[in-house]
C-alpha positions as CSV (number, residue, x, y, z in Angstrom):
1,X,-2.8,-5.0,43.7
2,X,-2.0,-2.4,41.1
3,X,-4.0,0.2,39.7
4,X,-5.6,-0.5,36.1
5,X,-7.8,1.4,34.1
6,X,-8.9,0.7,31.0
7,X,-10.7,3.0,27.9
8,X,-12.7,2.0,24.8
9,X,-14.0,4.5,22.6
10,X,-15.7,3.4,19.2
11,X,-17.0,6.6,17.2
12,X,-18.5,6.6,13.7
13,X,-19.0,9.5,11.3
14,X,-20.9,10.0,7.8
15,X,-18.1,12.4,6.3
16,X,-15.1,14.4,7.1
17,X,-13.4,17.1,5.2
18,X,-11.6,20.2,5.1
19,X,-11.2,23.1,2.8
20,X,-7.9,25.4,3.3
21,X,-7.0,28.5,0.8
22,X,-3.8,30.4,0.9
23,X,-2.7,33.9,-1.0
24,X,0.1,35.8,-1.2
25,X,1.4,38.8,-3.3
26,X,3.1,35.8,-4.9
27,X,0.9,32.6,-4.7
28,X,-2.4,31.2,-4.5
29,X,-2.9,27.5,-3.1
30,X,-5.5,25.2,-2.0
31,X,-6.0,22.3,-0.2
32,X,-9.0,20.2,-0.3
33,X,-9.7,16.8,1.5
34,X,-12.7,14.8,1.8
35,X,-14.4,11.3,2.7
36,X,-18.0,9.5,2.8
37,X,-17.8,8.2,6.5
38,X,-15.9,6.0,8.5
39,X,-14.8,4.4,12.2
40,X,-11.9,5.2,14.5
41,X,-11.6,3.1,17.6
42,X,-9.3,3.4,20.4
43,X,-8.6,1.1,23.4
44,X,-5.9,2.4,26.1
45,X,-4.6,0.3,29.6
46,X,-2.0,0.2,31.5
47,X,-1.2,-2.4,29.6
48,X,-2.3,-2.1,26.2
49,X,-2.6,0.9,23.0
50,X,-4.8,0.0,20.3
51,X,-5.7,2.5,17.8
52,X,-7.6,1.5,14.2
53,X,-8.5,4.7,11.7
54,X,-11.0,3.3,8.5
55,X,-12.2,5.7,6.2
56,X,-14.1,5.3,2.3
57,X,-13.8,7.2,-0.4
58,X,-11.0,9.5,0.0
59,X,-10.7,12.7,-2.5
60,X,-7.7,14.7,-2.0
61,X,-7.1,18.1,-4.2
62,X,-3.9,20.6,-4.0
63,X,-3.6,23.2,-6.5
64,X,-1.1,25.8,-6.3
65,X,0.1,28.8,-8.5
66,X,3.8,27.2,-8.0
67,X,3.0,23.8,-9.7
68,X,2.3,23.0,-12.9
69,X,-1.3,21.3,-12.8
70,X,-3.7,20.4,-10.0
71,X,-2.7,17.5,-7.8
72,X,-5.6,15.0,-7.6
73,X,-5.8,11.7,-5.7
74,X,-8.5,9.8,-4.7
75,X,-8.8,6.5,-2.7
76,X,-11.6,4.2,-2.5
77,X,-11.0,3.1,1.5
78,X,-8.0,3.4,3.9
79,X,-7.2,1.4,7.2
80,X,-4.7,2.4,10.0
81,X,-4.3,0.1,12.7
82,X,-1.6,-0.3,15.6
83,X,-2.1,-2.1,18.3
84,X,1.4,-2.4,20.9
85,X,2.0,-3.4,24.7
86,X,2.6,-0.3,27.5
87,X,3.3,-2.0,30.1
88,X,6.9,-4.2,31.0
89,X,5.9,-7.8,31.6
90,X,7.3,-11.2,32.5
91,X,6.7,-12.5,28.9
92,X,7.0,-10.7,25.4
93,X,3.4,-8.9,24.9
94,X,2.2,-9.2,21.5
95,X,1.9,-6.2,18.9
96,X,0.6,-5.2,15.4
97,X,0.4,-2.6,12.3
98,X,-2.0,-2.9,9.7
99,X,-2.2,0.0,6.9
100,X,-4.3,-0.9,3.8
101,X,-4.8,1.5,0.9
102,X,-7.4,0.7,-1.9
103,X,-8.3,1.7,-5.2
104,X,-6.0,4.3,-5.3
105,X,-6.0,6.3,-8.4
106,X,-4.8,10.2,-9.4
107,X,-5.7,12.3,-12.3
108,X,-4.8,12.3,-15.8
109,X,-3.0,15.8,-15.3
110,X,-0.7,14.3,-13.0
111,X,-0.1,11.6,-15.2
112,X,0.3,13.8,-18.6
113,X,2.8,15.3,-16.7
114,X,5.6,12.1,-17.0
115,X,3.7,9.7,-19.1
116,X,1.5,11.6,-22.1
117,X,0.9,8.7,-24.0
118,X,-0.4,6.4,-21.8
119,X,2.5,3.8,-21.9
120,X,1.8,2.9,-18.2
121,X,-1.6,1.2,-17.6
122,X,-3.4,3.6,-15.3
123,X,-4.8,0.6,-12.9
124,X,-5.8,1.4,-9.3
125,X,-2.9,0.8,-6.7
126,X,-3.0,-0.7,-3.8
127,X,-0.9,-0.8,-0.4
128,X,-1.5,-3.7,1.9
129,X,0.9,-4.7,4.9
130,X,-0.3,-6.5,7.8
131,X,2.2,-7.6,10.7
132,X,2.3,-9.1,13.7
133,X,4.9,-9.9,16.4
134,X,6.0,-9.5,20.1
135,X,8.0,-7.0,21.7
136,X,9.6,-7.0,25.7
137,X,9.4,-3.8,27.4
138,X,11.8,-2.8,29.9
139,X,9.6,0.1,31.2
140,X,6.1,1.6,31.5
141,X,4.8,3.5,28.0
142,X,2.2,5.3,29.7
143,X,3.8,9.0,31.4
144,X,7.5,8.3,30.5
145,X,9.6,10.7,30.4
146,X,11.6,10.6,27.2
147,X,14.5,12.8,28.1
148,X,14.8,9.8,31.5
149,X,15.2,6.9,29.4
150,X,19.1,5.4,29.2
151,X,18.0,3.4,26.3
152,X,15.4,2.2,24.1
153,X,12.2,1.2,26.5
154,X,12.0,-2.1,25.2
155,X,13.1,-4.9,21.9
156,X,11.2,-6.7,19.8
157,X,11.3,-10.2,19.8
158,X,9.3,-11.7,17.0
159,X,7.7,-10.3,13.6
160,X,5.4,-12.2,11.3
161,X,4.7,-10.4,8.2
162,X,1.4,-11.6,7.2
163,X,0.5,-9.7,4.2
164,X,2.7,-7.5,1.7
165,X,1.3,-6.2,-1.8
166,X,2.1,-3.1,-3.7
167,X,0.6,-2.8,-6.8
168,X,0.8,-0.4,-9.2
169,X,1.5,0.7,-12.6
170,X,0.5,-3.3,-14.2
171,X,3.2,-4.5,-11.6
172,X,2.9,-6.1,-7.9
173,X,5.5,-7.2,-4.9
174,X,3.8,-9.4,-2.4
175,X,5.5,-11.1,0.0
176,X,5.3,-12.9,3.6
177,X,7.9,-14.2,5.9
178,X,8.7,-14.5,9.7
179,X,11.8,-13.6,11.6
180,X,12.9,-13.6,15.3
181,X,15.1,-11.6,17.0
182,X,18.3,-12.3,19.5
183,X,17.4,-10.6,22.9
184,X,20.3,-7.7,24.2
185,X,21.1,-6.4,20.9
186,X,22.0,-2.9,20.8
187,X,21.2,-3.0,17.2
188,X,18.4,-5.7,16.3
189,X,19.5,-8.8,14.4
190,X,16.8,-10.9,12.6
191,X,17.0,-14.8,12.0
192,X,14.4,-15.9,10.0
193,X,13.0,-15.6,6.1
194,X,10.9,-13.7,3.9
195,X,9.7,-15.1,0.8
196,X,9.1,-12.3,-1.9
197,X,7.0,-12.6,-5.3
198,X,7.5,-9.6,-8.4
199,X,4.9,-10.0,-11.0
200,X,4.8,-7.8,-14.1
201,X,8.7,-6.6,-13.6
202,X,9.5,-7.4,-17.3
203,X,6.3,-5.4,-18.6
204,X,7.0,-2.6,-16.2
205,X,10.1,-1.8,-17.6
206,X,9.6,-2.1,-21.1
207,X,6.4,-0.2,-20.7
208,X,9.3,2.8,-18.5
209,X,11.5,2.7,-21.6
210,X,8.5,3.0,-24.0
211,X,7.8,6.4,-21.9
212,X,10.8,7.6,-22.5
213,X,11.2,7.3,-18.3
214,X,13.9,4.9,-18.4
215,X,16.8,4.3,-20.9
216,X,17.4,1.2,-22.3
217,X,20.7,0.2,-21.2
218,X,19.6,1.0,-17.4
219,X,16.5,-1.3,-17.9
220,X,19.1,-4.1,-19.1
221,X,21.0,-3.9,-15.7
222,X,17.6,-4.0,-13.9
223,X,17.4,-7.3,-14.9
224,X,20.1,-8.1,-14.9
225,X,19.9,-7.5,-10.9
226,X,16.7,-9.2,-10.9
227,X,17.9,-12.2,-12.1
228,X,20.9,-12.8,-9.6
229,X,18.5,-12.3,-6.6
230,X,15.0,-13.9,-7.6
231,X,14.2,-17.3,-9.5
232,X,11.5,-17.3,-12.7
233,X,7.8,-18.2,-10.8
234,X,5.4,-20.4,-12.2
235,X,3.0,-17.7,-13.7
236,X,4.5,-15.5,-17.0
237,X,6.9,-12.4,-15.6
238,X,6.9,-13.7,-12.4
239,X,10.1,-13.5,-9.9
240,X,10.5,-15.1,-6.9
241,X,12.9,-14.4,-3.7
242,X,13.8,-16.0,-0.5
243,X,15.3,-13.5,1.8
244,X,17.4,-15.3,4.7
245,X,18.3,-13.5,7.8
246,X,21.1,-15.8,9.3
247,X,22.7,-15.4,13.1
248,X,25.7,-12.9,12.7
249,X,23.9,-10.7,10.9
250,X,23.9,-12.3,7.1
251,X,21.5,-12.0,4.4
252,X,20.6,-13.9,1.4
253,X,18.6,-13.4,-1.3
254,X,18.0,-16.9,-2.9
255,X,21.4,-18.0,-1.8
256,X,23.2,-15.0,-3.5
257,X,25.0,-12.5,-0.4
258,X,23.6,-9.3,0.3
259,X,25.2,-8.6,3.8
């Protein structure tokens, strides 16, 4: 039988931080980052990498000699996850990323800087994307030499994205969809769909032009673009998208040819 081994390691912490100062004849810059606790896990095989990073209440500070005002952004909890296959099987091994960003905010000096009166709503963003899938390795993960390999070590075969949302600025994209992919591709070819929601679009951009961030004319054609690739939703400012990947290598977005 073949050797296995096999490695979990679970480790908790009540804060982590660092503090780093710089000077020269020229400059002074610092570099502050902190947190109120968190987890990281890790599980490693001969078959298997799985790796998760959660942290709360993430401060980070730059200031710097060379930029205009301190840099200040602060998140209320993070999640990193990946979890992918080592090991070359008989059957596609399954595989996942999951990165979740909450309550993200940054300081009214950063946003005095492009947006002084307050024309964009200052509403915590958030970054959420969860996927799933399979993937067929060709050869072993675990002590390969890179510089050995003839080609990639392995294709994926299936992607599910779960979960999508990025909000910000009064606006959000969220989105899930499903695609497959054609086995001995040299460059991977997706058959499947994704189905996309933008809510706030309209607001966004009147609230860019009001700011002085975005002229009008170039907000017109922004729409403009919107409105050949995404349908009006059921809920006010809301656009809607079905992305198809086809066999061949087309897309579509709602019917209208992209590639």
């Amino acid at each position: 039988a073949p050797e296995t081994f096999f490695m979990n390691s679970v480790r908790s912490y009540s804060r982590f931080g660092y503090d780093i100062e710089g000077t020269d004849p020229i400059t002074r810059s610092s570099i502050a980052m902190a947190n109120n606790g968190g987890r990281i896990s890790t599980e490693i095989s001969n078959e298997r990498l799985t790796y998760a990073l959660m942290g709360s209440g993430l401060d980070f500070d730059l200031s710097s000699s060379d930029i205009p005002v301190p840099v200040s952004v602060n998140a209320e909890s993070t999640r990193m996850g990946i979890s992918i296959p080592t090991a070359p099987i008989d059957a596609p091994a399954d595989m996942a990323l999951n990165l979740d960003f909450n309550g993200v905010t940054m300081s009214e000096d950063i946003w005095g800087l492009f947006d002084p009166g307050a024309a964009l709503p200052r509403d915590p963003a958030v970054l959420r994307l969860v996927a799933t899938g399979t993937a067929q390795l060709f050869t072993s993960l675990i002590g390969v030499d890179p510089m050995m390999l003839s080609g990639p070590p392995g294709e994926l075969r299936s992607v599910d994205l779960e979960d999508l949302e990025i909000s910000a600025a009064g606006a959000s994209l969220t989105g899930t969809g499903s695609v497959t992919f054609t086995p001995g591709r040299m460059i991977p070819e997706p058959v499947g769909s994704v189905e996309l929601a933008l809510q706030g679009l309209n607001g966004l951009l009147d609230r860019l032009t009001q700011a002085g961030l975005l002229p009008p004319e170039q907000a017109g054609m922004a729409r403009g673009m919107a409105g050949m690739f995404a349908r009006p939703g059921a809920a006010a400012d809301t656009l809607e998208s079905t992305i198809e990947f086809s066999e061949g290598g087309s897309i579509t977005a709602n019917g209208f040819p992209l590639r």
